[in-house]
C-alpha positions as CSV (number, residue, x, y, z in Angstrom):
1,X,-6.4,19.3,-18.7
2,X,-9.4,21.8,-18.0
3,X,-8.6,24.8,-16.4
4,X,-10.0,26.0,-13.4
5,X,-12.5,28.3,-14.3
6,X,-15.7,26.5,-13.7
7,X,-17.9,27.9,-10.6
8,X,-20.2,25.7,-8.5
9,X,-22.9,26.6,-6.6
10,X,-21.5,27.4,-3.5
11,X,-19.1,29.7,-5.3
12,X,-16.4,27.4,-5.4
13,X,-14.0,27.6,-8.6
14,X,-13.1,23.8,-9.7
15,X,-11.7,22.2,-12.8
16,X,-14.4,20.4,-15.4
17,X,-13.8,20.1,-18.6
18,X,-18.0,21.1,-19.2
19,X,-18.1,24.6,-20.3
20,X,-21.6,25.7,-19.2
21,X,-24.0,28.3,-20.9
22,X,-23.0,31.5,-18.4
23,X,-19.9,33.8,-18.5
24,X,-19.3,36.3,-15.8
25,X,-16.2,37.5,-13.6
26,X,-15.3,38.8,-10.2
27,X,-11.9,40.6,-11.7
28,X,-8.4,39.1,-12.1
29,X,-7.9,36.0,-10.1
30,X,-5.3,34.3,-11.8
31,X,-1.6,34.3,-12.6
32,X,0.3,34.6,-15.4
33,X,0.9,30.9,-15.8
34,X,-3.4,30.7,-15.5
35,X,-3.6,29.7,-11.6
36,X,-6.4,30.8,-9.1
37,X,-4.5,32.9,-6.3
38,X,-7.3,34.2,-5.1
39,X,-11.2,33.7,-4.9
40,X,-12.4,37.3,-5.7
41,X,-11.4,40.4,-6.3
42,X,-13.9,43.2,-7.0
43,X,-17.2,43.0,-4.9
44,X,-18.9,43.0,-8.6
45,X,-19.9,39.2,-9.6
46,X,-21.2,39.5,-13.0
47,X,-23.8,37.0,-15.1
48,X,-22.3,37.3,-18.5
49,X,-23.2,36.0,-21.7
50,X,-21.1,33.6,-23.7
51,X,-21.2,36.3,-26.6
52,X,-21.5,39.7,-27.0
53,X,-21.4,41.8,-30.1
54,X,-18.7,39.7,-31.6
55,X,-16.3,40.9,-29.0
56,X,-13.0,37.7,-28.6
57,X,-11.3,37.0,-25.6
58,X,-8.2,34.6,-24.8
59,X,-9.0,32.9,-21.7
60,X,-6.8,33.6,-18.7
61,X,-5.2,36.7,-20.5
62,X,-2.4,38.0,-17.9
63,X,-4.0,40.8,-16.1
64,X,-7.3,40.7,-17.7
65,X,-10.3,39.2,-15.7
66,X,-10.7,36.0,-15.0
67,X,-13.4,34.3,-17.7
68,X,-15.6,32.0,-15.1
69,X,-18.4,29.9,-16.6
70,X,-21.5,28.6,-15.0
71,X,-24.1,25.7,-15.6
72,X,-26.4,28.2,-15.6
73,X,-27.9,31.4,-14.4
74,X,-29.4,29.2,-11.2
75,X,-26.2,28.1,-10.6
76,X,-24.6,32.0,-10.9
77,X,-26.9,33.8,-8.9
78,X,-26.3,31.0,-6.2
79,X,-22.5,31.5,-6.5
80,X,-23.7,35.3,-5.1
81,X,-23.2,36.7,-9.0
82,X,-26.2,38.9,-10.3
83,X,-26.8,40.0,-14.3
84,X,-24.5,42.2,-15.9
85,X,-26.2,45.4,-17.2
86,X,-24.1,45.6,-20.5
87,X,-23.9,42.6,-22.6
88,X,-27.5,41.2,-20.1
89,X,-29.3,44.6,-19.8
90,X,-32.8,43.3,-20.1
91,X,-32.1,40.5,-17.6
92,X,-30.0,43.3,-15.3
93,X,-33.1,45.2,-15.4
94,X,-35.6,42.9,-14.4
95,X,-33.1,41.4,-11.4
96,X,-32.8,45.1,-10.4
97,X,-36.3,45.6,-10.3
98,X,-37.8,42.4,-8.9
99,X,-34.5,42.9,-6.2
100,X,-36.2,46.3,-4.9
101,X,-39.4,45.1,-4.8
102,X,-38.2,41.9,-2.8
103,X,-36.3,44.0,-0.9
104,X,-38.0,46.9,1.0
105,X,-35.8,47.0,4.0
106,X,-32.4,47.2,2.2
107,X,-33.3,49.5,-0.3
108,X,-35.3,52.1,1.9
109,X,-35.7,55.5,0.2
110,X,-32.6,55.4,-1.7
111,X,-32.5,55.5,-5.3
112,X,-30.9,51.6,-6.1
113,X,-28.1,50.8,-8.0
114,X,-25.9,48.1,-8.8
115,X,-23.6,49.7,-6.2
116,X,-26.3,48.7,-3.8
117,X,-26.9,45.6,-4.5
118,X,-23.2,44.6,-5.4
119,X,-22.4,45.8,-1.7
120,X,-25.4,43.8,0.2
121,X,-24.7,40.6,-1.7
122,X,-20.9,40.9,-0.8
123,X,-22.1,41.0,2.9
124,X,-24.6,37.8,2.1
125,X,-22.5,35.7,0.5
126,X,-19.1,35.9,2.3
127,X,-18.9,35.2,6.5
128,X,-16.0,37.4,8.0
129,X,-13.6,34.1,6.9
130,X,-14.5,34.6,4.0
131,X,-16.4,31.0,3.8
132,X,-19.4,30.7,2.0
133,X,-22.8,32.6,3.8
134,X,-25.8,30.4,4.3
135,X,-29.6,30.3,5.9
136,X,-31.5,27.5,7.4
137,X,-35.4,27.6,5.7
138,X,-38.2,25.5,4.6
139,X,-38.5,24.0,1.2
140,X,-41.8,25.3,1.2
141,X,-40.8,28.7,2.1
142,X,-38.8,29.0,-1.0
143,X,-39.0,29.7,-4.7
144,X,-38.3,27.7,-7.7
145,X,-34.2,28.9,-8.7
146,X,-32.5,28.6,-5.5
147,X,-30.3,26.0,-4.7
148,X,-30.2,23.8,-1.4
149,X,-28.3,21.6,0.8
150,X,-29.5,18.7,2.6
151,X,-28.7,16.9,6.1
152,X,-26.9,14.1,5.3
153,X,-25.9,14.8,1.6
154,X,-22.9,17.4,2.7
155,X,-20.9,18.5,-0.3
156,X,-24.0,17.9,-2.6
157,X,-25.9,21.2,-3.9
158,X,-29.4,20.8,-5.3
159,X,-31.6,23.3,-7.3
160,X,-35.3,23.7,-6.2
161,X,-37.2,23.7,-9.0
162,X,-40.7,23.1,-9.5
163,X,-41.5,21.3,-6.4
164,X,-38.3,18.7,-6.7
165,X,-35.2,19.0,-6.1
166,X,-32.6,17.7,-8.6
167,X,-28.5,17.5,-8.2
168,X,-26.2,19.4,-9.3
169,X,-22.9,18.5,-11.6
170,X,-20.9,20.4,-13.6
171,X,-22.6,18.8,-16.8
172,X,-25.8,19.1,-15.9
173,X,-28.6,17.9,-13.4
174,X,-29.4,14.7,-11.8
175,X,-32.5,13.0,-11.7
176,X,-34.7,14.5,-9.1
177,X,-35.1,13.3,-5.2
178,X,-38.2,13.3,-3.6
179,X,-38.6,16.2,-0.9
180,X,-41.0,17.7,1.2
181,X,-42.3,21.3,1.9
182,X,-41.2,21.0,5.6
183,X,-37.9,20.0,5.4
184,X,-35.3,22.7,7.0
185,X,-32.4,23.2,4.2
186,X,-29.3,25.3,4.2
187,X,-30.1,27.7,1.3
188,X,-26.8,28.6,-0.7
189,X,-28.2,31.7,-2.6
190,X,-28.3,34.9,-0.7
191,X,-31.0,36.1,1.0
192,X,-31.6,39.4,-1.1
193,X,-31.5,37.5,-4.5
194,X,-34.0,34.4,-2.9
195,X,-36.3,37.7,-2.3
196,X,-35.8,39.1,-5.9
197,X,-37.0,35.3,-6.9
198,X,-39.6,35.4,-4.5
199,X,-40.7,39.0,-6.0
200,X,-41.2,37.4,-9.4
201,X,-37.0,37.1,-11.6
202,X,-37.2,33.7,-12.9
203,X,-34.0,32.4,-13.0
204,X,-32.4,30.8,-16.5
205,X,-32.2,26.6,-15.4
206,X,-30.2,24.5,-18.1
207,X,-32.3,21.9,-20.1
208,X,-31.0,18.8,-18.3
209,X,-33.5,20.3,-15.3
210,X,-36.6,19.4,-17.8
211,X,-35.4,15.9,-18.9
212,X,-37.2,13.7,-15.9
């Protein structure tokens, strides 16, 4: 039975027995027996690699993070995660920097850090309920990398990506739907991290994207 350590693009945490091609954490969120208590723990959701300087891990460890895999890096930075700056430094580097210039208004005079952005996408992807955050836009008005949800189609996430829009599963993507530049979507990934797209980070897609 797969354990439930998978994360979807709304930031959910389901069971599928797919392990993805993304690693990353939000601190320890299960038990000792390997159940999720609780969605989150730190306001630091990390974009891991799968491995790192030949560092080994049991999954689930009691009191250790929780190990949480994603699809891919599309799929993370939906989910309100953003690169880690150890074992992804490069990647953290160029998220940081395409963040700030994305987003003037946030960032202001003060020198950014991953404090900073940490603490404005906790705001973005959380409402007070702690249910997931979302914004109503135009297909048109957005970049290739951030996922979608359409009228009609609830419970179905979709990645934008150039110019279609293709499904999301835990194994991989769907074939694409047709779309058009003026349809109003509810956009899953936060607002800051669309900019950062917007501002030039290209986003890591899994292959299935590029098989249609």
């Amino acid at each position: 039975m797969p354990r439930q350590n998978r994360v979807t693009p709304a930031g959910e945490i389901i069971a599928a027995a797919d392990r993805g091609t993304f690693m990353g954490n939000r601190g320890v969120l299960h038990d000792d027996q390997g159940n999720i208590k609780r969605a989150w723990q730190l306001k630091r959701w990390l974009v891991c690699v799968l491995e790192f300087r030949g560092r080994t891990r049991t999954v689930m460890t009691p009191g250790r993070y929780t190990e949480l895999f994603f699809l891919d890096e599309a799929t993370a930075l939906a989910a309100g995660h953003r690169p880690c700056a150890e074992c992804r430094h490069k990647s953290y580097v160029a998220f940081r920097d395409a963040w700030q210039s994305g987003n003037p208004g946030i960032v202001g005079s003060q020198r950014l850090s991953a404090e900073i952005i940490d603490q404005q996408l906790q705001h973005e992807r959380l409402l007070p309920d702690r249910s997931k955050r979302t914004f109503l836009a135009k297909l048109d008005e957005l970049p290739s990398g951030v996922f979608v949800k359409r009228d009609g189609q609830v419970g179905q996430a979709f990645l934008k990506w150039n110019d279609s829009l293709f499904a999301w599963s835990p194994g991989g993507y769907r074939q694409p739907q047709p779309c058009s530049g003026d349809e109003r979507v509810l956009v899953l990934t936060p607002k800051s991290t669309v900019a950062a797209i917007q501002a030039g980070y290209i986003p890591q897609v899994h292959v299935s994207a590029g098989m249609w």
